[in-house]
C-alpha positions in Angstrom: -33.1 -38.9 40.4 -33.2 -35.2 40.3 -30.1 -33.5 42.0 -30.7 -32.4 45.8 -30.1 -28.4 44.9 -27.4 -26.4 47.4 -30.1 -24.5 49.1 -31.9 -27.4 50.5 -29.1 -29.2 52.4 -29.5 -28.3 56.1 -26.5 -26.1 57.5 -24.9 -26.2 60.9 -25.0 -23.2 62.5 -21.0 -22.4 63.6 -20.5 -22.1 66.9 -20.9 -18.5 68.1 -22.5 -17.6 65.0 -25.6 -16.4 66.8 -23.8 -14.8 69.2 -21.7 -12.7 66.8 -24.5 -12.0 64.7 -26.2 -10.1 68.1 -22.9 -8.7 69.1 -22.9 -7.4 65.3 -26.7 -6.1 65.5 -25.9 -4.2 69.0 -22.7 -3.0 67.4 -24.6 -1.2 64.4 -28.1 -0.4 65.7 -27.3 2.6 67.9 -25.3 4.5 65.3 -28.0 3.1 62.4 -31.1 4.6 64.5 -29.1 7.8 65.8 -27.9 8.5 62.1 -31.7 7.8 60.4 -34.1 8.7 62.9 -32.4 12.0 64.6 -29.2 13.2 62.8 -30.1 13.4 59.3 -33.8 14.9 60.1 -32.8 17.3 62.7 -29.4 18.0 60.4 -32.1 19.0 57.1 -34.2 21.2 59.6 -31.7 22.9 61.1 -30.3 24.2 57.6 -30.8 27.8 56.5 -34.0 28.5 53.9 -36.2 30.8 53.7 -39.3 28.1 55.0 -41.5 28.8 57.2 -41.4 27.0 60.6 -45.2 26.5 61.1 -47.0 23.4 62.0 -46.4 21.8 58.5 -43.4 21.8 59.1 -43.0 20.1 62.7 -45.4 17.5 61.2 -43.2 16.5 58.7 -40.2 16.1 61.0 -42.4 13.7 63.0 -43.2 12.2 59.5 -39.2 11.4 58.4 -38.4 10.6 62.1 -41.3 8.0 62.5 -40.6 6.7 58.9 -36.5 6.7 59.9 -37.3 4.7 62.9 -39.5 2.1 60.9 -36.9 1.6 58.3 -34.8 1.0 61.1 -36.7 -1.8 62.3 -36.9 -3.4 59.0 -33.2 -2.9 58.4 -32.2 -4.5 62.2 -35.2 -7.2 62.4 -34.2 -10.8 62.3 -36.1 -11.6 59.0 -36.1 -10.4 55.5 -38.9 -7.6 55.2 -38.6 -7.1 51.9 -42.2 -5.5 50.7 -42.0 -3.4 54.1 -38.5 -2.5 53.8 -39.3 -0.8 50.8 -42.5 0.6 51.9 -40.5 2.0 54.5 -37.5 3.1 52.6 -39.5 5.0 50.0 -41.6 6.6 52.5 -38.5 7.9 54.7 -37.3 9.6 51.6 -40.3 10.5 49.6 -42.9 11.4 52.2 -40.5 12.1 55.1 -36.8 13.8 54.2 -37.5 14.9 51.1 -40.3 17.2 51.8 -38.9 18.2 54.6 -36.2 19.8 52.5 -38.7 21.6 51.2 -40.0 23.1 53.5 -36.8 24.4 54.8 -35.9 25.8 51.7 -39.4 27.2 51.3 -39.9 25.6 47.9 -41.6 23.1 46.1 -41.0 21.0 43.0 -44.7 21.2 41.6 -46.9 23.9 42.7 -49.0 23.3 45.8 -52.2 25.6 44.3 -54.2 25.2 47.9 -54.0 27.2 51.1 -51.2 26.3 53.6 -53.6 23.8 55.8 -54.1 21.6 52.7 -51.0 21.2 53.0 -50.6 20.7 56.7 -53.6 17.9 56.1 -51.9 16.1 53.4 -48.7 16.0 56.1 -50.9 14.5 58.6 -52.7 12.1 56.5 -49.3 10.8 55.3 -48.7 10.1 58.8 -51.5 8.4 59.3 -51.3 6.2 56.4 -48.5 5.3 58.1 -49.5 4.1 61.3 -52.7 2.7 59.4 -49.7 0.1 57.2 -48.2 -0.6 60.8 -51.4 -1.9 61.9 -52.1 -4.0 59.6 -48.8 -5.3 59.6 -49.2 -5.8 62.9 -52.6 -8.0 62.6 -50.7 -10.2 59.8 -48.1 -11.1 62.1 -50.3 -11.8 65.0 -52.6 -14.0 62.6 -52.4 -17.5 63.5 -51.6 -19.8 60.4 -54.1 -21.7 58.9 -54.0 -25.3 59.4 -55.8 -28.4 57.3 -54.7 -29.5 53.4 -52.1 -27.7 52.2 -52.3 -26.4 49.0 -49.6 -27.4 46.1 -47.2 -25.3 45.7 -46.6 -23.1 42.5 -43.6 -24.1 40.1 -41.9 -23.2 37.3 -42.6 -25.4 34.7 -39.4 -26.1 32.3 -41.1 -26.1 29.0 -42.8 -23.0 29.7 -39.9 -21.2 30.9 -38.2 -21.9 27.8 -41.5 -20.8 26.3 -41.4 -17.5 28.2 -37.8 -16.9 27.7 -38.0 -17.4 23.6 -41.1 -15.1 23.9 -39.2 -12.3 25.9 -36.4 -12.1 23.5 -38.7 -11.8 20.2 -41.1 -9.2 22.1 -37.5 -7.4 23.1 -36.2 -8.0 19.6 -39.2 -6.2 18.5 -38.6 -3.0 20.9 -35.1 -2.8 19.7 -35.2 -3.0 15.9 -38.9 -0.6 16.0 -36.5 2.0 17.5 -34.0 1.9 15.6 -31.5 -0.1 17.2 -29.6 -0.4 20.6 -27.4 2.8 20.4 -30.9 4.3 20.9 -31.4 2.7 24.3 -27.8 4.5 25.6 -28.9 7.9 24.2 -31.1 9.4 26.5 -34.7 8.6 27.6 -35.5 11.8 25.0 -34.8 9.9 21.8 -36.5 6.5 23.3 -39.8 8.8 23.8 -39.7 10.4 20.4 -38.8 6.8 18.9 -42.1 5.1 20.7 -43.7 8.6 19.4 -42.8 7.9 15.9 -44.0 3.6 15.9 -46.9 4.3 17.5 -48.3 7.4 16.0 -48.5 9.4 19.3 -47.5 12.8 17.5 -50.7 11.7 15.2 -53.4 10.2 18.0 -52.3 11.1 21.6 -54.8 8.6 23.1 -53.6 5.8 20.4 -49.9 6.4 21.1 -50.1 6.7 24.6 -51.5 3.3 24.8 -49.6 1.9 22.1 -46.1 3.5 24.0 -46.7 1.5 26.7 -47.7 -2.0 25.0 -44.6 -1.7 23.5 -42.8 -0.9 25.7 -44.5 -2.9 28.4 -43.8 -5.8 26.8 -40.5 -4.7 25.4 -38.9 -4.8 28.9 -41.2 -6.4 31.3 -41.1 -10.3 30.0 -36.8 -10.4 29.3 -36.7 -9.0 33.0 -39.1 -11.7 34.6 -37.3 -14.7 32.5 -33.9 -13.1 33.5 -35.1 -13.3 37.2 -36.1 -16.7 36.5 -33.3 -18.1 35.2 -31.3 -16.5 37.9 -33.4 -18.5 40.9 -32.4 -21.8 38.9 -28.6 -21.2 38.3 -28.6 -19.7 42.0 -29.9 -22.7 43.6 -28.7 -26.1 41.3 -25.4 -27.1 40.5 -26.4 -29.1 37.7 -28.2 -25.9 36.0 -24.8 -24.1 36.1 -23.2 -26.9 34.8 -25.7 -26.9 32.0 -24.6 -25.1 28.7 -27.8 -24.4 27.6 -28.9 -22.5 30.8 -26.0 -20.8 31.2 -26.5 -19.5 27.1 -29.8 -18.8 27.7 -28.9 -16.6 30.9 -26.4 -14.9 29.0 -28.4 -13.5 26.2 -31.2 -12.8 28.4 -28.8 -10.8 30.6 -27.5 -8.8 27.4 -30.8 -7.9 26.3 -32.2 -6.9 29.7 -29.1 -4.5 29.4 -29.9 -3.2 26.7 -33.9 -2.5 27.5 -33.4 -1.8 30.8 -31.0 0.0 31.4 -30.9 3.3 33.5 -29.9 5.4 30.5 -33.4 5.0 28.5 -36.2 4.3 31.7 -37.5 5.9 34.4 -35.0 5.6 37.5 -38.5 4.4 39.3 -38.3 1.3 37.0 -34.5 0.7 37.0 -35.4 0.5 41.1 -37.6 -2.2 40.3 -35.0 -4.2 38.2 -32.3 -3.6 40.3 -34.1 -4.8 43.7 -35.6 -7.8 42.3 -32.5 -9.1 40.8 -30.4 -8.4 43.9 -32.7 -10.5 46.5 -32.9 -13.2 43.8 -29.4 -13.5 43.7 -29.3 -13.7 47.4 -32.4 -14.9 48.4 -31.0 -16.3 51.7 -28.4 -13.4 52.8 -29.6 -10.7 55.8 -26.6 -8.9 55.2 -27.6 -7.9 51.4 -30.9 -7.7 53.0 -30.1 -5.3 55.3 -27.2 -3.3 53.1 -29.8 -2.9 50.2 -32.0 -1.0 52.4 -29.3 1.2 54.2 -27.2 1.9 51.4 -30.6 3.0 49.5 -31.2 6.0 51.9 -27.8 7.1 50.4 -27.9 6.0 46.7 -31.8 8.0 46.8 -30.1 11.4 48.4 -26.5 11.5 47.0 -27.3 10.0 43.1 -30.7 9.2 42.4 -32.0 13.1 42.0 -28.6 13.3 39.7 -29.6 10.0 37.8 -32.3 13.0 35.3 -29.8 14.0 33.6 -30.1 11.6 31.1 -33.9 12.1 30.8 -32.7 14.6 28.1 -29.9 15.0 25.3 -29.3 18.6 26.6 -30.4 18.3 30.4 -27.0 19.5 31.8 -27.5 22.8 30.8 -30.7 22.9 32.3 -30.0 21.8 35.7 -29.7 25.1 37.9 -29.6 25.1 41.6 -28.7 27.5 44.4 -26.0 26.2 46.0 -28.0 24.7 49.4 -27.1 21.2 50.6 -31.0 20.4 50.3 -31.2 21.5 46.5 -31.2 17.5 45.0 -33.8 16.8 47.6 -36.0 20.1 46.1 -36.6 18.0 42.3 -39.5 17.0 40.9 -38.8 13.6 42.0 -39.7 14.1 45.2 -43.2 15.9 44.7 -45.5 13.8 46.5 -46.6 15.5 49.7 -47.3 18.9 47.8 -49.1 16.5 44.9 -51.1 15.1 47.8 -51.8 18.7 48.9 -52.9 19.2 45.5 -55.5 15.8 45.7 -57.2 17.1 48.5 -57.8 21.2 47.4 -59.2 19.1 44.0 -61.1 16.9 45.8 -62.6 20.4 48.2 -63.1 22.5 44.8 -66.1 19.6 44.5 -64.7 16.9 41.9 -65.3 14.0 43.4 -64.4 10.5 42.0 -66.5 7.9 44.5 -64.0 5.2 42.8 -63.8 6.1 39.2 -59.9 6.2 39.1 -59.5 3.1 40.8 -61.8 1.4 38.0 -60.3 2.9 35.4 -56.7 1.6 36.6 -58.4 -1.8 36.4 -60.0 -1.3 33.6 -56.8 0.2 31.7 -57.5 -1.9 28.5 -60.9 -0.8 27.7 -60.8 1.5 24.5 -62.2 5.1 25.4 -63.9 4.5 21.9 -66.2 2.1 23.8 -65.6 4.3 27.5 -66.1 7.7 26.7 -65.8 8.9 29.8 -62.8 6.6 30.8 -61.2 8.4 33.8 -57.2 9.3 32.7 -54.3 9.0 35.1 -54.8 10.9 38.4 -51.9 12.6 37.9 -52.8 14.3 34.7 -56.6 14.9 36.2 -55.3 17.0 39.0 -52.3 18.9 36.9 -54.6 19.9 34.3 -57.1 21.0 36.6 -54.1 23.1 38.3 -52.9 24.1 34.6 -49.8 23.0 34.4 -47.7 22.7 31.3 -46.4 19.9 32.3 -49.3 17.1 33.7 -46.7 13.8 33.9 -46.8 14.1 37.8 -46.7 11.7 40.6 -50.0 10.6 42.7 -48.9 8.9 45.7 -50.9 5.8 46.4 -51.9 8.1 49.6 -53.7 10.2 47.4 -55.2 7.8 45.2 -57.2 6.3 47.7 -58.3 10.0 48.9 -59.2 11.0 45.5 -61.5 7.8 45.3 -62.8 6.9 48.7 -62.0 9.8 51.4 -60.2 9.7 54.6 -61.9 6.7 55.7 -60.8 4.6 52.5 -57.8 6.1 52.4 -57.2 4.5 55.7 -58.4 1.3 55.1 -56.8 1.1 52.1 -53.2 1.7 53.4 -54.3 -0.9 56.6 -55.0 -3.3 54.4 -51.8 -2.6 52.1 -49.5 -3.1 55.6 -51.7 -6.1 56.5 -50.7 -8.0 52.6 -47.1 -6.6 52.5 -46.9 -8.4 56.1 -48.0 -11.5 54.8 -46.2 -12.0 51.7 -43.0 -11.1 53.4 -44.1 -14.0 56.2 -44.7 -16.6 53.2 -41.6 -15.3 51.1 -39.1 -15.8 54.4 -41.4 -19.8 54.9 -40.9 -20.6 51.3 -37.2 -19.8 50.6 -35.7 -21.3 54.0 -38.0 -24.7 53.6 -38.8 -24.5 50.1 -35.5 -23.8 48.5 -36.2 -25.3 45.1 -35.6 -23.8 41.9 -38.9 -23.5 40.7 -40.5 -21.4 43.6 -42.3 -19.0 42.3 -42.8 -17.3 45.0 -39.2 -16.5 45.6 -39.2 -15.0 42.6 -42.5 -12.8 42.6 -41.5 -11.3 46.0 -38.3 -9.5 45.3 -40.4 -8.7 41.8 -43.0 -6.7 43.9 -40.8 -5.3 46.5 -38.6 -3.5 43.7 -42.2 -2.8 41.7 -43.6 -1.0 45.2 -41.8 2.3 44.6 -43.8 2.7 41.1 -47.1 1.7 43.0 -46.4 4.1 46.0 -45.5 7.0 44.0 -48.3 6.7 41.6 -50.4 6.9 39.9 -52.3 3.8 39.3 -53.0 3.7 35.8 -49.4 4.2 34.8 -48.4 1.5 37.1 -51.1 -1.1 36.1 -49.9 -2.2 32.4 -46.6 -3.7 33.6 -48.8 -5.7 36.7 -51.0 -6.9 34.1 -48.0 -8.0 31.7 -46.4 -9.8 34.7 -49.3 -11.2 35.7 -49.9 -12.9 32.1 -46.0 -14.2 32.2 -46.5 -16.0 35.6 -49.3 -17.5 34.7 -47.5 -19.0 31.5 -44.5 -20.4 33.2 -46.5 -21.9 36.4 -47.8 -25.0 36.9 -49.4 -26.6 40.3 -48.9 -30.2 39.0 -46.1 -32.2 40.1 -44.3 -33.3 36.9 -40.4 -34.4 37.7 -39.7 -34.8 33.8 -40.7 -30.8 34.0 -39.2 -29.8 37.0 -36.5 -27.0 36.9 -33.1 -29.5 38.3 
């Protein structure tokens, strides 16, 4: 008979625990919401730059409070939040703080090419894209659930696991030795992009290595991270798999590879987001206090260290970082170029290039040759710098903008309604499935955290760049789950 697993045996509350949990919340809310929503807003608008105080600029105080106060909710409510919490978390910093920096120091990170009220529109929109997510957030929660046959739940089956796992290594294996090696990967992200450069012809083809970059690549990091995630849930919740020698091996090599591939040295900080989340509510799947210090200590790993984190983006990148002394100068970076790209959107959308959904199809349709699509749409971002004339056209397109750029303020609304409205649900199902479904092989404990981590790269943008990985995870889900009730196959 298979072994009950930790997670599933019912646990007393202590006495008083409830209590001291509220005395706890009361304790830390007022400073929390003080500190978020007021002090650190007011605190960046009250510094010195040579800004402009104009109506721009009020709005996007009323942008980073509203966002401060919503991250506050997520961080104090009695349930894990995990895709809103990082909604939330990324907008406070990305669409709210951030920018406002910027306009206090009167300075941007890309060019904003437009007139001042582009700007001032893209500010507003932001917020309402906002309050659009709340509200359908707020219709998720109030939706009755549905009753009749309940459907089986999805597992991991433990053949296929082992499957995915030996398929992750090779594809890894793959990445490593076509690079060169794994003192590559600790270099700088540099040497990994002239490596992929060099496999996949991109200095040759640009279309051919792009797309060949990030197959690679894709698959490179994307499987050894979902079968490290994996394997995680089943040591995390059964005794008998950490007393099993061939688990614990398995996890141990996949863990070593995973830091070798994914490692914050060679990707995208976005990315390392994404594998840092997901592991950290998989290994606490149950725990409101890692819940709850994840999001808090974010605000502060995103201002003080994140902007920093470029410096290994190249060999030589320390000698290029200048600044002018202002408190606000790491919040100033490229990083954080969102509202004055979504500025950007909308003066490309008003200088009469229109896309009536053309981006959005090409995002879906990512793996359609342009041989056979000549008029394939490329990545927003690149549409819209070129267009400006940049040099440099890898720039963000906030999901805000994406859905301008396609359907107008209309879509753009609905689109972010409907966003808040799925968020709100998954987190609902995630919070039912771990507490009464505590089994290793719930899927769904696993995909959640997965997407949660994964929203920053979706909210930032753009679409296209974001759309290979979903597709790749997609594909490894769908090799390791099973909705048949096997016990020989269960994970024990």
């Amino acid at each position: 008979m298979p072994e009950t697993t930790e997670l599933s045996r019912p646990v007393a509350a202590a006495p008083g625990a409830s209590q001291s949990r509220a005395v706890f919340s009361r304790a830390t809310a007022l400073p929390l919401i003080f500190g978020v929503v007021a002090a650190l807003p007011l605190a960046v608008a009250a510094q010195p730059g040579e800004g402009v105080r104009d109506t721009a600029f009020l709005l996007q105080l009323v942008v980073a409070c509203y966002a401060g106060a919503r991250l506050c909710a997520m961080v104090l409510a009695g349930q894990r939040r995990l895709i809103q919490g990082a909604f939330w978390l990324f907008c406070y910093l990305a669409m709210g703080v951030a920018p406002l920096a910027q306009s206090v120091l009167g300075r941007e990170p890309t060019p904003v090419v437009g007139p001042r009220s582009d700007t001032v529109l893209a500010t507003a929109l932001v917020l309402l894209g906002m309050v659009a997510f709340d509200v359908g957030a707020m219709l998720a929660r109030n939706r009755p659930a549905l009753r009749g046959r309940k459907r089986a739940p999805a597992r991991v089956d433990r053949w296929r696991l082992w499957l995915l796992v030996g398929f992750s290594l090779a594809a890894s294996g793959v990445f490593v030795v076509q690079l060169g090696g794994p003192a590559v990967f600790f270099s700088s992200r540099e040497e990994i992009l002239l490596g992929l450069e060099e496999v996949t012809g991109g200095q040759v083809d640009q279309e051919t290595g792009e797309a060949g970059n990030a197959l690679l690549r894709g698959f490179g990091t994307v499987p050894v991270l979902l079968a490290l995630l994996l394997l995680t849930r089943w040591l995390v919740t059964s005794r008998s798999a950490r007393r099993s020698p061939s688990v614990l091996a398995a996890w141990t090599v996949v863990a070593v590879v995973n830091v070798i591939v994914n490692n914050p040295v060679s990707n995208p900080r976005y990315w390392f987001l994404t594998v840092l989340f997901s592991l950290l509510f998989t290994v606490f799947p149950r725990s409101p206090v890692m819940y709850r210090a994840s999001l808090a200590l974010g605000v502060i790993v995103a201002l003080l260290i994140f902007p920093f984190a470029d410096r290994y983006r190249y060999a030589d990148d320390a000698a290029n970082q200048t600044g002018s002394g202002s408190l606000l100068e790491p919040l100033a970076v490229k990083d954080y170029d969102q509202v004055g790209m979504f500025a950007n959107h909308i003066t490309f959308v008003d200088d009469g290039h229109h896309t009536y959904g053309g981006q959005l199809l090409g995002s879906v349709l990512f793996f359609v040759p342009r041989t056979l699509w000549e008029e394939k749409p490329v990545d927003s971002g690149v549409l819209v710098g070129e267009w400006m004339g940049t040099n440099n056209t890898n720039l963000s397109s906030p999901l805000w903008a994406e859905l301008w750029l396609d359907f107008g303020p209309l879509g753009m609304t609905a689109g972010l309604l409907a966003v808040g409205y799925g968020a709100a649900r998954a987190d609902r199902r995630y919070v039912s499935r771990t507490l009464h479904d505590p089994s290793p092989g719930n899927v769904f404990a696993v995909v959640v955290p997965l997407i949660a981590g994964y929203s920053f790269i979706l909210l930032r943008g753009s679409l296209l760049q974001a759309t290979g990985r979903i597709v790749i995870v997609a594909l490894c889900l769908a090799l390791v789950t099973t909705f048949r009730d096997r016990p020989e196959r269960r994970l024990w």
